[in-house]
C-alpha positions as CSV (number, residue, x, y, z in Angstrom):
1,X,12.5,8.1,-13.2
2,X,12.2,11.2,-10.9
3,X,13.1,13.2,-14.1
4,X,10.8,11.7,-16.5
5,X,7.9,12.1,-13.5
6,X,8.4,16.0,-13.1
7,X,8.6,16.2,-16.8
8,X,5.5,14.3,-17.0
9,X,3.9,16.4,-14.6
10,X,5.2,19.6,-15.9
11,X,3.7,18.7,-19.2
12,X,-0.1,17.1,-18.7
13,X,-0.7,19.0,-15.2
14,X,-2.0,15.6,-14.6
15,X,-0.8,13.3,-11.6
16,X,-3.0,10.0,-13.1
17,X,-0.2,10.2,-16.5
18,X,3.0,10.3,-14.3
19,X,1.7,7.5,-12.1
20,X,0.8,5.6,-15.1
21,X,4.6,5.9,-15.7
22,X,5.1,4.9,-12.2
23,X,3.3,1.8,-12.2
24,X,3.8,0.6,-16.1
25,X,7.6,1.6,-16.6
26,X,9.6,2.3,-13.6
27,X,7.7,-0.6,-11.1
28,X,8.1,-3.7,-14.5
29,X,11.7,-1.9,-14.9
30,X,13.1,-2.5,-11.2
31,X,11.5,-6.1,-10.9
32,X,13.0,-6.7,-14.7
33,X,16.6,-5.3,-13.6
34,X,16.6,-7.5,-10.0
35,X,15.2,-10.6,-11.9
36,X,12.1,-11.2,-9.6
37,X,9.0,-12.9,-11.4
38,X,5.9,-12.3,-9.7
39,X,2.9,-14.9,-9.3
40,X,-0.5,-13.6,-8.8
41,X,-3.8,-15.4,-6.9
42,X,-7.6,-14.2,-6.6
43,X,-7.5,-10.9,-8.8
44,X,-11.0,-12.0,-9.7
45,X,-11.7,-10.2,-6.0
46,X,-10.6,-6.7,-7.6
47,X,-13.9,-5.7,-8.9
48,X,-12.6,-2.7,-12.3
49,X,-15.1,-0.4,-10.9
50,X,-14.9,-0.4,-7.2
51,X,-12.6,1.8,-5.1
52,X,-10.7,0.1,-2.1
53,X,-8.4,0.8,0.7
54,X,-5.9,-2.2,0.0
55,X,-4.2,-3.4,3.3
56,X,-1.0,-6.0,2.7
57,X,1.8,-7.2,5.0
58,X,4.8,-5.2,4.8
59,X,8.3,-7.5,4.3
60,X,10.5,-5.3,2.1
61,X,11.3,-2.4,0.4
62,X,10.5,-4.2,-2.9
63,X,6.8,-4.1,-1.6
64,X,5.7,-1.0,-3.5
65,X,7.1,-2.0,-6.5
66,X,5.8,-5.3,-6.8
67,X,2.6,-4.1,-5.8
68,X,2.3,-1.0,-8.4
69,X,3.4,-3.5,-11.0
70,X,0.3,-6.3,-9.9
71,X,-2.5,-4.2,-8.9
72,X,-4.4,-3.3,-11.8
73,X,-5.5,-0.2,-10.5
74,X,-4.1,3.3,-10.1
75,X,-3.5,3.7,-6.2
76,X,-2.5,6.0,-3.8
77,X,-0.5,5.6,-0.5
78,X,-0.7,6.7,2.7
79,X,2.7,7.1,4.0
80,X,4.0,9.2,7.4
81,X,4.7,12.7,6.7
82,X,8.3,12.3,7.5
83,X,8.3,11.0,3.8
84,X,7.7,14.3,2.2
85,X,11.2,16.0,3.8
86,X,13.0,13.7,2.2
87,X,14.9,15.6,-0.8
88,X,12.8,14.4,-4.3
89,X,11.6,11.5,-3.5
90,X,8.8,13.0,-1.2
91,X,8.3,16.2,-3.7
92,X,7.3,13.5,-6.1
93,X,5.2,12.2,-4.0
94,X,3.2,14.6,-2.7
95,X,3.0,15.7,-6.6
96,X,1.7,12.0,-7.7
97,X,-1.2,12.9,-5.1
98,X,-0.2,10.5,-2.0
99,X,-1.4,11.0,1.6
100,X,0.3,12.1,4.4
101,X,-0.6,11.2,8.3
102,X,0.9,13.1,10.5
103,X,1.4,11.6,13.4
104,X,3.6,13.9,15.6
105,X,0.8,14.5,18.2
106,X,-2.6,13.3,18.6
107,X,-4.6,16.2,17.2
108,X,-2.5,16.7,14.4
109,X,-3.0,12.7,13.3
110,X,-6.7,13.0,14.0
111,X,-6.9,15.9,11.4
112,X,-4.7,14.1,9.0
113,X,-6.8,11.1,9.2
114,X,-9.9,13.4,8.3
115,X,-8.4,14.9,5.9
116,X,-7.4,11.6,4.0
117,X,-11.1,9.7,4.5
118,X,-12.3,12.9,2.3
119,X,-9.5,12.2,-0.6
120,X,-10.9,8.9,-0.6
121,X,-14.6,9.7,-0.3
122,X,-13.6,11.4,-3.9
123,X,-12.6,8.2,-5.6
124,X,-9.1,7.2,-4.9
125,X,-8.1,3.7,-4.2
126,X,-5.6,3.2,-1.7
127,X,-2.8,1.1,-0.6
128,X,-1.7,0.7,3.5
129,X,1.0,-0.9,5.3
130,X,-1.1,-1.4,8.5
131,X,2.0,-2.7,10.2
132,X,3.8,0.5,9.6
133,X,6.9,-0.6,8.9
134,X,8.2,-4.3,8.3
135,X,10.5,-6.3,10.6
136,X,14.0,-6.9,9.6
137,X,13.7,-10.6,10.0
138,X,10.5,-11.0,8.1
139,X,7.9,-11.3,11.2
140,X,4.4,-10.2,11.2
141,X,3.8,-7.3,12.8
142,X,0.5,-6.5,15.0
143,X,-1.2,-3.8,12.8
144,X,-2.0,-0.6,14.2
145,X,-5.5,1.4,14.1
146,X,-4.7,4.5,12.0
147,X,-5.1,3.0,8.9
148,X,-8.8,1.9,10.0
149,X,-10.1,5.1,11.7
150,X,-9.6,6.4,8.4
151,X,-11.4,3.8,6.3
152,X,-14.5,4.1,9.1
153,X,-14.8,7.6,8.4
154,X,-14.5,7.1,5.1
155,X,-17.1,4.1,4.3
156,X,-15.2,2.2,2.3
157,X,-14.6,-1.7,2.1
158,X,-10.7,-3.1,2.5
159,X,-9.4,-5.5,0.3
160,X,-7.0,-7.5,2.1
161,X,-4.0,-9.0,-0.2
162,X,-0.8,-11.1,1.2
163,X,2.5,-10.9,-0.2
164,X,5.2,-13.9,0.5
165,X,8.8,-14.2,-1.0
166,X,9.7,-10.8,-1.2
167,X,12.2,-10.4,1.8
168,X,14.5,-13.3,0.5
169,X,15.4,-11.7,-2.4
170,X,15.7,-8.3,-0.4
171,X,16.0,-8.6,3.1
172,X,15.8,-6.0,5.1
173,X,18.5,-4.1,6.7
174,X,20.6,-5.4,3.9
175,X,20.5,-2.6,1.3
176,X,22.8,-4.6,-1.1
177,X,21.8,-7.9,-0.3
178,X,19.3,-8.6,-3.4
179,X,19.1,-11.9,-5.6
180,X,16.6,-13.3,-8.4
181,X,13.8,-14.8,-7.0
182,X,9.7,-15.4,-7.1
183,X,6.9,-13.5,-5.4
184,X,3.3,-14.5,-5.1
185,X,0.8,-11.8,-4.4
186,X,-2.9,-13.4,-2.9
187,X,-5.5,-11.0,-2.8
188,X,-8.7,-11.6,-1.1
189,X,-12.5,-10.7,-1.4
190,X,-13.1,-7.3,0.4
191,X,-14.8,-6.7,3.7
192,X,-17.6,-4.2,4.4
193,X,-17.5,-2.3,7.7
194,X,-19.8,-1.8,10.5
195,X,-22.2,0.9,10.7
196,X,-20.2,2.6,12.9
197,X,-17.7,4.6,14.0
198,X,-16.4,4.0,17.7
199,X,-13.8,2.5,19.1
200,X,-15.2,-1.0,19.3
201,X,-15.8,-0.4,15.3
202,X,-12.5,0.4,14.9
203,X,-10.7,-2.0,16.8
204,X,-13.2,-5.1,15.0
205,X,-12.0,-3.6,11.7
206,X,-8.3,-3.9,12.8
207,X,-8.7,-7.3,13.8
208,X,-10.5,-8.8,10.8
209,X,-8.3,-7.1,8.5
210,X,-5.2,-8.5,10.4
211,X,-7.0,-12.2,10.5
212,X,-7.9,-11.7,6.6
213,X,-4.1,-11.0,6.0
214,X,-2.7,-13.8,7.8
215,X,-5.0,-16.0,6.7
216,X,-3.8,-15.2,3.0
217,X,-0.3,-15.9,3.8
218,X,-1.3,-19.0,5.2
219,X,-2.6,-20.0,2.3
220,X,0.4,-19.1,0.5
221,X,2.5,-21.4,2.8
222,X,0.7,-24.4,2.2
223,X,1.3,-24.0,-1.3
């Protein structure tokens, strides 16, 4: 898939034509291959022509491709800049257009995070982890701030979504422990911001968003 990306981009100059690829060949292909059917709730909240900063709960590295295979929208991510050293995989995504936060020192992060409102400020929907990372035994992590400074400088509503089943067909820290299974996605209406951008902002954005999430996968255990 690396191959047919560069080759892709090599040929059309265009990132939106290799991420097509990405979300409508390789994402279907790897969900095919490990026998995982997906079940999805409330897309009606995905309006075609708005732009969103999606935020979901992070479980396993099946994630991103059960979520570029379900959202019917080309996205973006933004992913640490550590992600871009490693060999390919982070060449191809820098190519596809993804953001990068650096977060190796304060200043650094705070320009990052500029940096990314204005990419989104100039149409691109985006997906974030706001946990960071996902714990090994499937726990809900606290989410973090970075991903909402960004969308209060860049003025644009989240769409919260939950995603439940995926880490018992691939648990983490168990890179070939993977079986068939189902996944249901639930995506929820999004959330304007306040008219503001200070801390207090900031931190009210975090917690609705993290009360919107859970309250999704709550929903999703009760079925």
């Amino acid at each position: 898939m690396i191959g047919v990306t560069l080759l892709t981009m090599l040929l059309t100059f265009q990132a939106p034509w290799a991420m097509w690829l990405v979300r409508k060949v390789w994402a279907p292909f790897v969900l095919f291959v490990l026998g995982v059917k997906v079940k999805v709730k409330g897309l009606e909240h995905i309006n075609p022509r708005g732009n969103y900063i999606f935020i979901s709960n992070h479980t396993s590295n099946l994630d991103i491709p059960i979520l570029l295979a379900t959202i019917p929208r080309t996205f973006y991510f933004i992913a640490k800049r550590e992600l871009i050293r490693v060999p390919l995989f982070g060449q191809i995504m820098w190519l596809l257009g993804m953001i990068f936060i650096d977060r190796s020192n304060p200043r650094r992060s705070l320009r990052s995070m500029k940096l990314a409102a204005i990419k989104l400020k100039n149409g691109k929907n985006v997906l974030v982890f706001p946990e960071g990372t996902f714990d090994n035994d499937g726990h809900f992590l606290p989410f973090k701030k970075g991903t909402f400074h960004i969308a209060v400088k860049a003025k644009m509503p989240l769409l919260p979504l939950a995603i439940s089943g995926a880490s018992d067909i691939w648990p983490g820290g168990k890179m070939l422990s993977m079986k068939p299974g189902e996944v249901t996605i639930n995506f929820g209406p999004a959330f304007e911001q306040e008219d503001s951008n200070d801390l207090n902002a900031i931190t009210n954005l975090r917690d609705k968003g993290e009360a919107e999430v859970k309250r999704l996968l709550n929903e999703l255990k009760k079925i």
